[in-house]
KOLMARGU-238472 format. One record per residue (C-alpha): residue number from 1; x, y, z. Coordinates in steps of 0.02 Angstrom, whole numbers, plus 50000, padded with zeros to 5 digits. Each point is the difference from the previous one (the first is absolute). Example, Ala and Ser with C-alpha at 12.3 -4.5 7.8 and 13.67 -1.06 7.14 Angstrom:
REM residues 2
     k      c1      c2      c3
     1   50615   49775   50390
     2   50069   50172   49967
This chain:
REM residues 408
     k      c1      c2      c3
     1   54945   52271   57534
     2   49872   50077   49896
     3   50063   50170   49881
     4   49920   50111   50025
     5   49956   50149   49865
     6   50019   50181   50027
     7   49944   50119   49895
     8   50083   50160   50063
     9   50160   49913   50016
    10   49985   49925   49802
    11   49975   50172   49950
    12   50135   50072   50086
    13   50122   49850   49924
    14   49920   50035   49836
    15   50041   50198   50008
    16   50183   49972   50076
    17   50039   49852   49833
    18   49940   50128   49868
    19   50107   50149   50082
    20   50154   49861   50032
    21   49986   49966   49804
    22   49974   50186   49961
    23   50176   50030   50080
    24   50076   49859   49918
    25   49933   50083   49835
    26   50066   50167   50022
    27   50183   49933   50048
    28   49999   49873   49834
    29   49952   50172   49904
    30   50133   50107   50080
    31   50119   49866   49958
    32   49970   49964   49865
    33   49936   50168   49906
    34   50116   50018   49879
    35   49935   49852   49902
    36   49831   50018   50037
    37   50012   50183   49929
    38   50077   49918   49858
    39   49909   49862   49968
    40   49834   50143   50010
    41   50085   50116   49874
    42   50036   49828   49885
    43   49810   49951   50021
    44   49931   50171   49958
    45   50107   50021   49841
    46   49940   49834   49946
    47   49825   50027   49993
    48   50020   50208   49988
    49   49904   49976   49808
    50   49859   49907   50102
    51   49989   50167   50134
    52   49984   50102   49863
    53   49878   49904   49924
    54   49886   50013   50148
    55   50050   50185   50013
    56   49935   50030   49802
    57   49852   49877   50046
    58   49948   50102   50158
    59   50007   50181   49927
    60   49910   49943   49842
    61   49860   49901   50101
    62   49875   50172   50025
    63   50031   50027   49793
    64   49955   49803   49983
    65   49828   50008   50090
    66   49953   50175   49882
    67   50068   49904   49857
    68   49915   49852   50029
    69   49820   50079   50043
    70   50007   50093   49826
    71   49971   49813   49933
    72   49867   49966   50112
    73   49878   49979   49839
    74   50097   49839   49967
    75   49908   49915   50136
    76   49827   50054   49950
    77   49946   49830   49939
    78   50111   49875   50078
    79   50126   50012   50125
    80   50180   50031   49933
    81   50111   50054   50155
    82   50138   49944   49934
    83   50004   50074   49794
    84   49933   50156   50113
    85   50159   50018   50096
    86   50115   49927   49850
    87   49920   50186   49916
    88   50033   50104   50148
    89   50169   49944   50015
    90   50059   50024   49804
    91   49925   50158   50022
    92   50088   50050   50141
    93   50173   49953   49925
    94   49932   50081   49852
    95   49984   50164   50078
    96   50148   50012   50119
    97   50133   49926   49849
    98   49925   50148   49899
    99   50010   50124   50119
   100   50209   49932   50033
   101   50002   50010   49810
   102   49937   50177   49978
   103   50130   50032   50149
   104   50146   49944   49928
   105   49974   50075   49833
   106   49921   50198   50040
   107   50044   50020   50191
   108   50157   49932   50057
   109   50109   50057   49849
   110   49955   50186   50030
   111   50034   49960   50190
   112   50186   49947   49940
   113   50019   50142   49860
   114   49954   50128   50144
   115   50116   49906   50134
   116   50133   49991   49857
   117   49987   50187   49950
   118   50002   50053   50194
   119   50139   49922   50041
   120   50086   50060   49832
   121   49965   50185   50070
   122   50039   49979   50190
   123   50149   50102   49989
   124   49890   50153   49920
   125   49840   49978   50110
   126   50148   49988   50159
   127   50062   50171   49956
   128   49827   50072   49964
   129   49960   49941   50178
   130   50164   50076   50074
   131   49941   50181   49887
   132   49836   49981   50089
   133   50070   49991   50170
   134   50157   50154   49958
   135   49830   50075   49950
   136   49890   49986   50149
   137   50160   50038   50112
   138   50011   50173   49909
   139   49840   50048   50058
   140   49984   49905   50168
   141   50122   50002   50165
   142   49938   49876   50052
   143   50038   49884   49838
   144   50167   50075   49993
   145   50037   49908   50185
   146   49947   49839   49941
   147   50078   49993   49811
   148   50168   49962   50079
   149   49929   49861   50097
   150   49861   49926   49873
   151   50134   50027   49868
   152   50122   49862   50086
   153   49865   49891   50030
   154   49946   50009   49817
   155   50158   49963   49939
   156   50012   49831   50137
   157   49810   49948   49930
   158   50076   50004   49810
   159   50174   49909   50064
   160   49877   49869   50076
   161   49861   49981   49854
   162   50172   49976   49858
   163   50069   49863   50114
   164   49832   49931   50060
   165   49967   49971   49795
   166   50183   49940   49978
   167   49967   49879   50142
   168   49813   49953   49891
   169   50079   49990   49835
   170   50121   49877   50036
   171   49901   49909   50130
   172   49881   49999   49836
   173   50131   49945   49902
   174   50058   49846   50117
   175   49815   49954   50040
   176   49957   49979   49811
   177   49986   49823   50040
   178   49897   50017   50146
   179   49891   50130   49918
   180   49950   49857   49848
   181   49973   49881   50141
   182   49852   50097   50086
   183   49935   50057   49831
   184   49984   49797   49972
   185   49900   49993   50167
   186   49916   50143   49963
   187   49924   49910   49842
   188   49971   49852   50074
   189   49890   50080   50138
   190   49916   50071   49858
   191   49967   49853   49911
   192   49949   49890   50150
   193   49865   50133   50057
   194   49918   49943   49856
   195   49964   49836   50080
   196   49969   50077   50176
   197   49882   50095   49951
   198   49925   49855   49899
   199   49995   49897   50120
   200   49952   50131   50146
   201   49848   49919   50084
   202   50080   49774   49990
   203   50167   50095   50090
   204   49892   50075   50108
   205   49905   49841   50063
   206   50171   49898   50002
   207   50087   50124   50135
   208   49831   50004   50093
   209   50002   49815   50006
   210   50183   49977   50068
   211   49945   50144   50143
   212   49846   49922   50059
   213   50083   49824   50005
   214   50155   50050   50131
   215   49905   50132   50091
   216   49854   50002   50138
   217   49815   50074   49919
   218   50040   50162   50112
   219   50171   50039   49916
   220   49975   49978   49831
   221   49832   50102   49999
   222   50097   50128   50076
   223   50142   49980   49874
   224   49889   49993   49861
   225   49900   50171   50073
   226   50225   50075   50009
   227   50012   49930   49808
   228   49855   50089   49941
   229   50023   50157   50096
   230   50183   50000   49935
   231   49939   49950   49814
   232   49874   50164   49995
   233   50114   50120   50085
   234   50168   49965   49919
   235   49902   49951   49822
   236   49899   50161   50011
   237   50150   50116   50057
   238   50126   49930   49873
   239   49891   49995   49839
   240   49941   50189   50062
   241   50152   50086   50018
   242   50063   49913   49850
   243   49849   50063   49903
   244   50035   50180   50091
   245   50186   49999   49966
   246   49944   49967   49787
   247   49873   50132   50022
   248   50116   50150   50095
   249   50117   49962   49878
   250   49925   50029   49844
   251   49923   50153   50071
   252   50174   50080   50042
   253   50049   49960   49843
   254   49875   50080   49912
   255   49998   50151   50117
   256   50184   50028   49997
   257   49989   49987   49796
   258   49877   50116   50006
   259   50093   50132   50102
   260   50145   49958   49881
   261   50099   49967   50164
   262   50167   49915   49930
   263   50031   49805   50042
   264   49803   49973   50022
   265   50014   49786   49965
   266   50136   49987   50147
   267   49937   50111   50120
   268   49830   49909   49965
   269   50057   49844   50027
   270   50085   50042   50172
   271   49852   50057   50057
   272   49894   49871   49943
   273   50133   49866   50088
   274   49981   50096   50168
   275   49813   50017   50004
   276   49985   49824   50016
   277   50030   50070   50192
   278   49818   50037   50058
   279   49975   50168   50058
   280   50197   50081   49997
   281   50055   49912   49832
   282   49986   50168   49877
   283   50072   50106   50123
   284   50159   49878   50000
   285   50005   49973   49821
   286   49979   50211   49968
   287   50169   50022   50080
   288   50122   49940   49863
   289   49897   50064   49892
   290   49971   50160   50085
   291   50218   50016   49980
   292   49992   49956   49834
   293   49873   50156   49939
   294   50111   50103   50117
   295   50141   49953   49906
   296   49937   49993   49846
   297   49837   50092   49970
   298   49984   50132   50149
   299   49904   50116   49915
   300   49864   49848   50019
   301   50022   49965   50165
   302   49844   50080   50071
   303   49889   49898   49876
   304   50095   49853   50035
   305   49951   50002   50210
   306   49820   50058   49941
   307   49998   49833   49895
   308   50073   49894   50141
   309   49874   50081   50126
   310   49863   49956   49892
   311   50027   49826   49961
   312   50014   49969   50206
   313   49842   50087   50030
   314   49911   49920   49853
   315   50088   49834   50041
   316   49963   50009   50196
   317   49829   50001   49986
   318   49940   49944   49855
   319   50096   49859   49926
   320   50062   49908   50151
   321   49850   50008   50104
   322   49903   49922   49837
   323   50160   49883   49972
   324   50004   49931   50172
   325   49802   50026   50065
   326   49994   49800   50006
   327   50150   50001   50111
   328   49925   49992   50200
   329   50047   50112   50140
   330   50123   50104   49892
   331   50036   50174   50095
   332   50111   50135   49931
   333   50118   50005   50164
   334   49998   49803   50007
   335   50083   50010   49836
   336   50112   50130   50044
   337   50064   49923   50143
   338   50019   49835   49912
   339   50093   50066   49855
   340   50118   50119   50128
   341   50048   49845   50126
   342   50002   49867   49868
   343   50113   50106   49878
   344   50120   50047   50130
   345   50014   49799   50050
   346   49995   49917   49848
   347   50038   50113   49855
   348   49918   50012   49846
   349   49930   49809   50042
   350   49909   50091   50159
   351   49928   50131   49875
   352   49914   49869   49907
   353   49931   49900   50129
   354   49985   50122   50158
   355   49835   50055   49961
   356   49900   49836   49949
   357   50092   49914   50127
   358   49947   50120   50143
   359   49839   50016   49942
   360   49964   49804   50002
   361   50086   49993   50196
   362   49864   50158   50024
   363   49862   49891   49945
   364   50043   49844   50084
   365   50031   50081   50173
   366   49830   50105   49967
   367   49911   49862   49976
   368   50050   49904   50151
   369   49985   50148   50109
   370   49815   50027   49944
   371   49974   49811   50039
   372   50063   50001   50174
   373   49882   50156   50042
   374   49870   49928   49918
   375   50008   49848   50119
   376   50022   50115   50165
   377   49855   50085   49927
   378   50078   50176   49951
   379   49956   50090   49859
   380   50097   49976   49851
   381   50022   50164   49907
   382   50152   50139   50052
   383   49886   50143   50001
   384   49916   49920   50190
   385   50166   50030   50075
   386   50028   50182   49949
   387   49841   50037   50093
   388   50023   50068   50186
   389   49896   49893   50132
   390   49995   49825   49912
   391   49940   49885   50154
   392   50091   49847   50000
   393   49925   49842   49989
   394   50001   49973   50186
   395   49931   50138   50051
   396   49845   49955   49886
   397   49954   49872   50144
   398   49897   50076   50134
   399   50055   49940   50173
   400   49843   49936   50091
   401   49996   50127   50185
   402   49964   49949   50160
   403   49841   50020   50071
   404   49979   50154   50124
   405   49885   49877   50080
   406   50109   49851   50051
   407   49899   49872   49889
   408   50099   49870   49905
């Protein structure tokens, strides 16, 4: 008897295999998650140097291409790619362990003298806070309701913050070990950047050659077009806000100085931190410091929201939309939403990534939505569909009538 081949049933064999192995999967994982969660967390730690190396190596990649087209009259006579890059790359290591230098020696000790000295005075700056509200009680009703309340709450926030930095201190204090350990990695990842960025475009061509030998043509152009989407948008978002976070904080340094508002370094550098948040950063990172000039300079504390008003409007739109103009598709409310529903999943990890990471799903589902109507034959752009009366495509096609006359 002769077999005979069905296609419909192959494929049907084919489908009910992969989900049969699928299920097997999932019960191996569940029983077995406790080791494969460990034997993850064991793999990551390994090679956690070699993560940060790629992390250095990414964010330093749009300061590599500058660097290395400043030495572009290397290659007027002969071709010298690689001495060309070699320069770009010293310089770029040049510039960035300067600017840590600088840092560590100007910045960061006036950020611990003024953390020292505030938490030196907290008592003082707690009374002059309770003085301020006795005050404002005096002369309001509606203050003197709420001191009894806000007053028990204050005391529970300053029970909480001495235990929450007993808890630190000697978590600090235990973790010493720990804490040497990731400085190590840190390092490392420093030091292997070097060669990543070196050796940029030969890793490059090695990853694209594994890809295109165990995938079809179709999914590894597509995964190439993912890659490169990815590279621009996270490369351009990261080295931007990084750039915008250095930049906000100098200037609220230097404005706070100015103003002679007390604690200027620290309060600088909280809001430089938080504007590495697009869009709602300052306005996070101007509430502990707007508590601090209450509590310690309040005769400053109208110049103080003047400043932080300022530096949002100035920062809003012109330094991020010049930071991040290479970055495609990025709206305002996208960003917004991103940061809001990826912040409230994920944390401080959601922070960082919500916003590149939405943006490059934004692109990618864009682009294949355009595609589709471009093959029904729709037009492409949003503004079509806003318009009342768009015919659809079907209706484009005239019906031929029926003769009044009865010829075919």
């Amino acid at each position: 008897m002769k077999f005979m081949h069905n296609k419909r049933y192959r494929k049907i064999a084919l489908h009910a295999c992969i989900v049969a192995l699928f299920a097997v999967l999932c019960v191996f994982v569940g029983l077995y998650l406790p080791s494969i969660s460990s034997g993850i967390v064991s793999f990551v730690k390994a090679i956690k140097s070699l993560i940060y190396a790629f992390v250095f190596a990414f964010m330093l990649r749009p300061l590599e291409r500058i660097c290395c087209n400043m030495f572009a009259f290397v290659e007027r006579k002969k071709p010298h790619p690689k001495l060309r890059r070699g320069l770009g790359v010293v310089l770029v290591y040049i510039i960035v362990l300067s600017f840590v230098a600088l840092s560590a020696m100007i910045f960061i000790p006036q950020v611990i003298d003024s953390a020292k000295d505030f938490y030196s005075q907290r008592d003082a700056y707690l009374e002059q806070g309770k003085n301020l509200i006795n005050s404002l009680s005096a002369t309001n009703s509606l203050f003197g309701d709420l001191y009894g309340y806000f007053s028990d709450l204050l005391s529970e926030l300053i029970n909480d913050l001495i235990n929450t930095i007993k808890v630190i201190s000697s978590a600090a204090i235990s973790s010493a070990g720990t804490f040497i350990n990731e400085t190590k990695n840190v390092l490392l990842g420093f030091l292997f950047s070097v060669y990543f960025l070196l050796n940029y475009n030969e890793l490059k061509r090695v990853v694209s050659r594994f890809f295109r030998a165990v995938l079809p043509i179709r999914a590894y152009n597509y995964l190439r077009h993912v890659a490169a989407v990815s590279g621009s948008t996270f490369g351009c978002v990261y080295s931007g806000m990084t750039l915008d976070a250095i930049l906000i904080c100098i200037c609220s340094v230097i404005l706070l100085t100015l103003f002679k508002i007390r604690y200027a370094p620290m309060i600088g550098l909280i809001i430089g931190i938080a504007s590495f948040i697009p869009y709602i950063g300052i306005f996070i990172g101007s509430v502990p410091g707007l508590v601090i000039v209450l509590l310690s300079s309040t005769d400053k504390l109208i110049w103080y929201i003047i400043i932080v008003l300022a530096l949002q409007l100035v920062d809003g739109n012109i330094i991020e939309p010049r930071l991040l103009r290479d970055v495609k598709d990025l709206k305002a409310m996208r960003v917004l939403i991103s940061v809001i529903v990826m912040g409230g999943l994920f944390g401080v990890t959601g922070l960082l990534i919500g916003m590149p990471l939405f943006n490059v799903i934004y692109v990618l589902i864009k682009e294949a939505a355009e595609k589709r109507l471009a093959g029904a034959g729709l037009p492409e752009d949003t503004d079509s569909y806003l318009q009342p009366g768009i015919p659809d495509i079907k209706s484009d096609i005239k019906e031929t009538a029926p003769d009044d006359s009865g010829a075919v």
